[in-house]
N, C-alpha and C positions, 0 to 999 in steps of 0.2 A: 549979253542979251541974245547974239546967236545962236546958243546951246539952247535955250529954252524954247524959242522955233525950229529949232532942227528937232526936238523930242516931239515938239507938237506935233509936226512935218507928218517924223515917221508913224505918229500912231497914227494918223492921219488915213496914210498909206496903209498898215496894217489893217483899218477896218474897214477899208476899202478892197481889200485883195486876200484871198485865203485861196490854200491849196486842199486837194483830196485825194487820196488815193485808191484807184480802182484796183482790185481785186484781180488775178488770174480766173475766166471762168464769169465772170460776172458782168453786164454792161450796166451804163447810168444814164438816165433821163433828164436832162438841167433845163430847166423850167424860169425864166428872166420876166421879171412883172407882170406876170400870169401870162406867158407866150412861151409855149414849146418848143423846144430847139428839136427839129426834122432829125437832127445827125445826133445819134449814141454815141455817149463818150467811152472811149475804147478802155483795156484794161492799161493804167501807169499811174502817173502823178498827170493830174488836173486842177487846173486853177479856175478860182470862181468869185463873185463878189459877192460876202455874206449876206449883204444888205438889200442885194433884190435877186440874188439867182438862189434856185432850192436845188439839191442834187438826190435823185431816188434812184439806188441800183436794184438792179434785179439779177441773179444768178442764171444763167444760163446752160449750169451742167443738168447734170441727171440725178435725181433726189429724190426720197424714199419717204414718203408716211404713212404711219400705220393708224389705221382706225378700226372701228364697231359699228355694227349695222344689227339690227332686233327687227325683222320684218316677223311677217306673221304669214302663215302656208295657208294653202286651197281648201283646209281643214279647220283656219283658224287654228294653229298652233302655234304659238310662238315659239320664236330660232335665234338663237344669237351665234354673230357671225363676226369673227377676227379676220381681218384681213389687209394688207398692206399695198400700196399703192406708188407705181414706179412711173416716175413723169420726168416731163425735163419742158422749161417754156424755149418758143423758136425764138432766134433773135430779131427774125422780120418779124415779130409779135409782140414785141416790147413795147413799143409805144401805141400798137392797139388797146392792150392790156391797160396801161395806164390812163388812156383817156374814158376809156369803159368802167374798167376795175378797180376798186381805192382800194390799198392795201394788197395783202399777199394773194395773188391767183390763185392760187389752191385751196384755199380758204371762202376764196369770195366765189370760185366757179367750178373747179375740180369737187370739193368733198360735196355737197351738196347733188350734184350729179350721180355719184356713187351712190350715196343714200336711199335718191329716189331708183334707180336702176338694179339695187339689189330690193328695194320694195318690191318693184315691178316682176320681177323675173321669179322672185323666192313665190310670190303669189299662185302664181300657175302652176307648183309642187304640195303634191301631196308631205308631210314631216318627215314618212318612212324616205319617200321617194328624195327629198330635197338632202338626205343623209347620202344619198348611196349616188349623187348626180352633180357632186362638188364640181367636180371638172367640169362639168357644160356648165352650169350656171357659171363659172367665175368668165367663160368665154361668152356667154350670152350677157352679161355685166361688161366686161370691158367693151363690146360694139356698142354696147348702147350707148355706154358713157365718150365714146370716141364720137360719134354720132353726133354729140347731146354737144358735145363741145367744140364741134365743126374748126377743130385744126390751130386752135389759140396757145391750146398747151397741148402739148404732147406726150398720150397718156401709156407708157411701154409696157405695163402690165398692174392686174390685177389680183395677184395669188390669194389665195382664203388658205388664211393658217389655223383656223379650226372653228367648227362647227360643237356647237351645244345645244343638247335639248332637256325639258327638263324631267328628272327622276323617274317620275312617272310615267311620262311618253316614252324615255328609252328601255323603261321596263313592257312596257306593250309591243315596242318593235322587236325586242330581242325574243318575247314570246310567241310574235307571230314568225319571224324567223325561224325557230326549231319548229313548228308546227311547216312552215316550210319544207323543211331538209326533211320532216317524217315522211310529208306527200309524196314529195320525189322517190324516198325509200321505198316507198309500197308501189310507185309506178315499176320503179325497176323491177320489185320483185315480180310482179304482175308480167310486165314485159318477157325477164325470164322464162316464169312457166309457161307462158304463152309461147314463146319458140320450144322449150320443149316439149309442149306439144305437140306442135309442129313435125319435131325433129321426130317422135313418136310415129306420129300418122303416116309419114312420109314412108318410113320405114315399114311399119305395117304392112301400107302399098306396095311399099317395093317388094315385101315377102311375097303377100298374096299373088302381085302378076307373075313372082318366078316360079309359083307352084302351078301356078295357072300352065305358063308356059309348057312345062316339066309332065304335066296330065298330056295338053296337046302332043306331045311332041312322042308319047308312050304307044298312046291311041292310034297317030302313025304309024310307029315302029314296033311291031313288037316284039323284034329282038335287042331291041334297048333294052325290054326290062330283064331280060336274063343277061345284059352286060352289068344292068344295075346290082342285078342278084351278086354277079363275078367277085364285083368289087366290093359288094358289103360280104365276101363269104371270109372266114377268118383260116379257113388250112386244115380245120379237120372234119375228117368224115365221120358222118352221125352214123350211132350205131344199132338202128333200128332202120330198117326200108319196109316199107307197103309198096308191096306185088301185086299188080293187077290180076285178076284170073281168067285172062285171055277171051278170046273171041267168045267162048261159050260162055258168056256170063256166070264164070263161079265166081264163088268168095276171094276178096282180095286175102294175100296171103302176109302177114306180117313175118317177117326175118329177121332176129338176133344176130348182129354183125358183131364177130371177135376178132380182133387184130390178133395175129398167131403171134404168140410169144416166143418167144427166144429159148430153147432146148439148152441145159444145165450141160455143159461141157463134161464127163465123167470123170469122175478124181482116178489118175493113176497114182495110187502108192507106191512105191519100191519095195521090193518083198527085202526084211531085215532076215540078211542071215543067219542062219541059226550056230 
């Protein structure tokens, strides 16, 4: 008769007491006929009575989910937006969580944040512009969602891993772009000819005032211009002179100038004897 109250005993015991094991990285909320226990049960083995205590952990590291967001732009275009999302809950925020939050925080307060916060932000972009301005929007998206979720969970980043528009709009933007990079072309060229004009004029001027100078400076001097004469003279002497014809007013006389040639040395023969 004793065996059969000691088996009793034990199950007794058994459904009275059960253990749990915490997780590295994770804390547990144990909950005794609906009364919160104040203190997180830490990470190891943990004992509990199935029958009136509940045990919810909660992970406490840093964890990554990726979601989708289709806001619509300033244009009314719709965007579809990949993007992943890097959070970790505080541990003094566990048991806020749970008495606010049923179920998983990121679920019940995180993603929903994000959603509304890339609505809000994608809205104030034009489609071309919300292409080319990833980067601030994902920074103008996590404050908000940081903001939005005043320090419960803690939200480390919000990267966008890609952006889509559809066929159509990315065909209008890539056309307005080369119609872009034409305008610019023509500024440049524009700008170009416009300094070389510049560079023209400039020059111009600079000519004019040195000829300007070069008159005054003649008008001065007027044995400059027979220095000028010196040096543009090349070495030989012309072979025609006009002669004035003296005081008495006759005809000027012109003169045929011949440089004297060189007299033919006479050939000496030797007389061949006979």
């Amino acid at each position: 008769m004793q065996l059969p109250r000691l088996f009793v005993s034990l199950v007794c015991i058994t459904s009275l007491s059960a253990c749990t094991v915490i997780e590295p990285g994770q804390r547990a909320v144990k909950v005794s006929l609906g009364q919160m226990d104040r203190n997180l049960l830490n990470s190891g083995l943990q004992f509990y009575n199935p029958l009136t205590d509940k045990i919810t952990d909660y992970s406490v590291k840093q964890d990554t989910k990726d979601g989708q967001a289709d806001p619509l732009t300033s244009d009314q275009q719709p965007i579809n937006i990949n993007y992943k999302v890097l959070y970790r809950i505080p541990e003094g925020q566990v048991l806020v969580l749970y008495e606010k939050y049923a179920g998983d925080p990121f679920d019940r307060l995180v993603a929903p944040q994000v959603q509304e916060a890339f609505r809000q932000v994608v809205s104030q972009y034009k489609a071309d512009a919300a292409t080319k301005n990833v980067n601030v929007i994902k920074n103008q998206v996590l404050a908000l969602v940081r903001e939005n979720v005043k320090g419960l969970v803690e939200v480390v980043d919000i990267p966008i891993t890609h952006v889509g528009l559809p066929e159509v709009l990315q065909q209008a933007i890539a056309q307005k772009q080369v119609m872009e990079q034409q305008a610019l072309q023509k500024s440049y060229e524009l700008d170009k000819a416009r300094k070389e004009a510049e560079i023209t004029v400039a020059n111009a001027q600079a000519q004019a005032k040195s000829i300007e100078l070069q008159s005054q400076a003649l008008q001065k001097s007027p044995t400059l211009i027979e220095w000028e004469r010196v040096k543009k003279w090349d070495g030989v002497l012309p072979d025609t002179m006009i002669v004035s014809g003296g005081s008495s007013g006759g005809f000027a006389t012109m003169l045929q100038m011949q440089m004297p040639k060189q007299k033919d040395e006479p050939n000496h023969h030797p007389k061949q004897a006979n």
